[in-house]
C-alpha positions as CSV (number, residue, x, y, z in Angstrom):
1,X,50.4,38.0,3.9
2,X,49.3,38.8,0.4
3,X,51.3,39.4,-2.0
4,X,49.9,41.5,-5.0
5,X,51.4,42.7,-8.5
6,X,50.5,45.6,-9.9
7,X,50.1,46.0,-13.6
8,X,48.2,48.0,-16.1
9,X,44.5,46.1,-15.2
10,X,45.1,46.4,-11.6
11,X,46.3,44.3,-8.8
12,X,46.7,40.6,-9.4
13,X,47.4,37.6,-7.1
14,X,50.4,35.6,-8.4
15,X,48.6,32.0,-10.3
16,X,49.7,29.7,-7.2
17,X,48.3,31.8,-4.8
18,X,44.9,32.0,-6.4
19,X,45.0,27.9,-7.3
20,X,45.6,27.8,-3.2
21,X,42.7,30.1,-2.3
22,X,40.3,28.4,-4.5
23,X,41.2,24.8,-3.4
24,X,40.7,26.0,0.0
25,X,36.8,27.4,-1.0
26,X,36.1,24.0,-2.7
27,X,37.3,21.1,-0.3
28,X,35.8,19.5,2.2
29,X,38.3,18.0,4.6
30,X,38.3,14.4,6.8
31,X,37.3,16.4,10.1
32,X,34.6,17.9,8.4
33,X,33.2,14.8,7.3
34,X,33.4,12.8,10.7
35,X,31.8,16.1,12.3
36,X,28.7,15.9,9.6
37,X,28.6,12.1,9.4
38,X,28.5,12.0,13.9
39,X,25.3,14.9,13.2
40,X,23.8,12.8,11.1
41,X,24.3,9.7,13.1
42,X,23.1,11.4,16.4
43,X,20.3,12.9,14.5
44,X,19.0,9.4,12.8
45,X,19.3,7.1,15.9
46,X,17.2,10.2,18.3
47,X,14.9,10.1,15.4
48,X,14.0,6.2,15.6
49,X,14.2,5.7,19.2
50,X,11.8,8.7,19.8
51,X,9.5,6.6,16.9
52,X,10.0,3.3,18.7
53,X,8.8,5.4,22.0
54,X,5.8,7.1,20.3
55,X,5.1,3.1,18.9
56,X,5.1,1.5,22.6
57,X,3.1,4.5,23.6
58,X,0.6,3.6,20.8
59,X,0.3,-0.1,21.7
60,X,-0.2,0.9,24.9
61,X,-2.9,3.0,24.4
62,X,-4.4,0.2,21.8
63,X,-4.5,-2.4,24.7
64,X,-5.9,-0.1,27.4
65,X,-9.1,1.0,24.7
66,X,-9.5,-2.8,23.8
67,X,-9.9,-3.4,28.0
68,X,-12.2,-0.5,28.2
69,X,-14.3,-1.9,25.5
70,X,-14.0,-5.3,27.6
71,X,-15.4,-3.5,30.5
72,X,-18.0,-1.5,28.7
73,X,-18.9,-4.4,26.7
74,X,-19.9,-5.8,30.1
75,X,-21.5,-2.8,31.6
76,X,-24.0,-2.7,29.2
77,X,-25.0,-6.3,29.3
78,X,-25.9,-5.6,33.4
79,X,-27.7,-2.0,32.1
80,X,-29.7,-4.1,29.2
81,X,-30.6,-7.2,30.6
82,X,-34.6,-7.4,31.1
83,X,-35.2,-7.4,34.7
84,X,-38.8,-8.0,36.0
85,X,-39.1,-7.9,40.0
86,X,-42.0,-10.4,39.2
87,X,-39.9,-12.5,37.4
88,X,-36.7,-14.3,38.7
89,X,-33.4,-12.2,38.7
90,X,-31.2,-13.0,35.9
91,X,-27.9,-15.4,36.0
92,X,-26.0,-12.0,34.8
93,X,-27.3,-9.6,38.1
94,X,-27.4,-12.6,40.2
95,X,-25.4,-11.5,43.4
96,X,-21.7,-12.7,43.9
97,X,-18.5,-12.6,41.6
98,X,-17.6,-13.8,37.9
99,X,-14.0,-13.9,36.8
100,X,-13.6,-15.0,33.5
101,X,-9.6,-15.7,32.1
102,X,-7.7,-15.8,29.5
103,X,-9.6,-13.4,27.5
104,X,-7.6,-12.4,24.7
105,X,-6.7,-8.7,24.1
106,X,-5.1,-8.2,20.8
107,X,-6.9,-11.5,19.1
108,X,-9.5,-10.4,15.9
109,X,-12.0,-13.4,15.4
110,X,-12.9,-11.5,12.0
111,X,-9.4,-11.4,10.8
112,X,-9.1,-14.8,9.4
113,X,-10.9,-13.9,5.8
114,X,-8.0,-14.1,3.1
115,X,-8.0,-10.4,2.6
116,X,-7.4,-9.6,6.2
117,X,-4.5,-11.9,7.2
118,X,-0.8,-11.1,6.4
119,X,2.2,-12.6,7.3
120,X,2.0,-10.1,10.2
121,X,-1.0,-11.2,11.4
122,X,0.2,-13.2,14.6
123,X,3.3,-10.9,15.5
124,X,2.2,-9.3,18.4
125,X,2.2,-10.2,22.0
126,X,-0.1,-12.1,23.4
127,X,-2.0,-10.2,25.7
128,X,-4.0,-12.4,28.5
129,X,-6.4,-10.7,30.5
130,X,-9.0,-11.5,33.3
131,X,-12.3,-9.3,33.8
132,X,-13.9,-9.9,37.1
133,X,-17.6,-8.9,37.8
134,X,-18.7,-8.2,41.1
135,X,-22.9,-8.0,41.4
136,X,-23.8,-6.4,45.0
137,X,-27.4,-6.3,45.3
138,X,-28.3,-2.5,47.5
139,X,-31.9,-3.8,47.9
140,X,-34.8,-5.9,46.1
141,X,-34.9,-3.3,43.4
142,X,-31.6,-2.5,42.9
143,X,-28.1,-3.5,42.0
144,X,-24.6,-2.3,42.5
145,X,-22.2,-3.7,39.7
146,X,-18.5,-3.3,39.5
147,X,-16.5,-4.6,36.2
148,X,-12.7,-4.9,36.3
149,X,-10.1,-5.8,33.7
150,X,-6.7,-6.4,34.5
151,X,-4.2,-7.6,32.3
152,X,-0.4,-7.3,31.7
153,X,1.8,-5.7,29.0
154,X,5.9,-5.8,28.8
155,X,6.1,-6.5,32.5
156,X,3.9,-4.0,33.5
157,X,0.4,-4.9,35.0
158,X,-2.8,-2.7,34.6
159,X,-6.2,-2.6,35.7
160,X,-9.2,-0.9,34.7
161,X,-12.8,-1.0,36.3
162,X,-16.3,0.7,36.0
163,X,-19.2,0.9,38.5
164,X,-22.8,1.1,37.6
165,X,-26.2,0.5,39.3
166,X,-29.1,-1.3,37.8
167,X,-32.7,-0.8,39.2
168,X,-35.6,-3.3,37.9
169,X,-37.6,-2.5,34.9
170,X,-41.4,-2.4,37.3
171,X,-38.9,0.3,39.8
């Protein structure tokens, strides 16, 4: 209910009526607060776990490219090895299987200059891998080669291969 008096400049709200209204514009009351501070709240901790996510996706990614490189790294040792039929085969297209372990997948040999290294340096897991080689010789010309990596990350364990063949450099 308003209540309004009239004088020559028109109607007018009585002084404590106005002080009331104006209050009322200006404050911000307990309930609003909570409300915004529980938004903001909600809206900070679904902002870091989705970055912590996106980071574990990332370090995953990183250790699957640095096993890929593993297994490419041993692909084209088979591809460019000289290989003479009128010579003897070498040790690396011999026929059988290789496993080599404990390959580390997140350790930098180069990072030990002064520059490089931080305190953060040796923080991340330790990532152990084992790349098996499997050389099948097809015939006297040519061999079948399979390369696997497998290795294991936050309980999880994953395994990557590749397949090439390699004929003789006379074929």
């Amino acid at each position: 209910m308003n209540c309004f008096i009239t004088n020559v400049m028109g109607p007018t709200t009585p002084k404590r009526l106005k002080q009331h209204r104006f209050r009322a514009l200006l404050g911000i009351t307990l309930p609003e607060v909570v409300i915004a501070g529980a938004v903001l709240a909600l809206f900070i901790v679904g902002s870091v776990s989705a970055m912590a996510q996106v980071n574990r996706w990332a370090v995953a990614a990183r250790y699957r490219t640095l096993a890929l490189a593993l297994v490419q790294q041993r692909i084209d040792q088979i591809l460019t090895t000289p290989w003479s039929i009128l010579s003897t085969t070498p040790a690396i297209l011999t026929p059988g299987t290789t496993t080599e372990t404990k390959l580390p997948l997140d350790n930098d040999p180069y990072n030990n200059e002064t520059g490089l290294s931080s305190a953060f340096t040796n923080l991340d897991v330790q990532v152990i891998d084992t790349r098996t080689t499997t050389i099948t010789s097809i015939s006297s010309h040519l061999v079948s080669a399979v390369v696997t990596v497998n290795y294991t990350y936050r309980n999880h364990s994953y395994s990557l291969s590749m397949t090439t063949l390699r004929a003789s450099d006379d074929f």
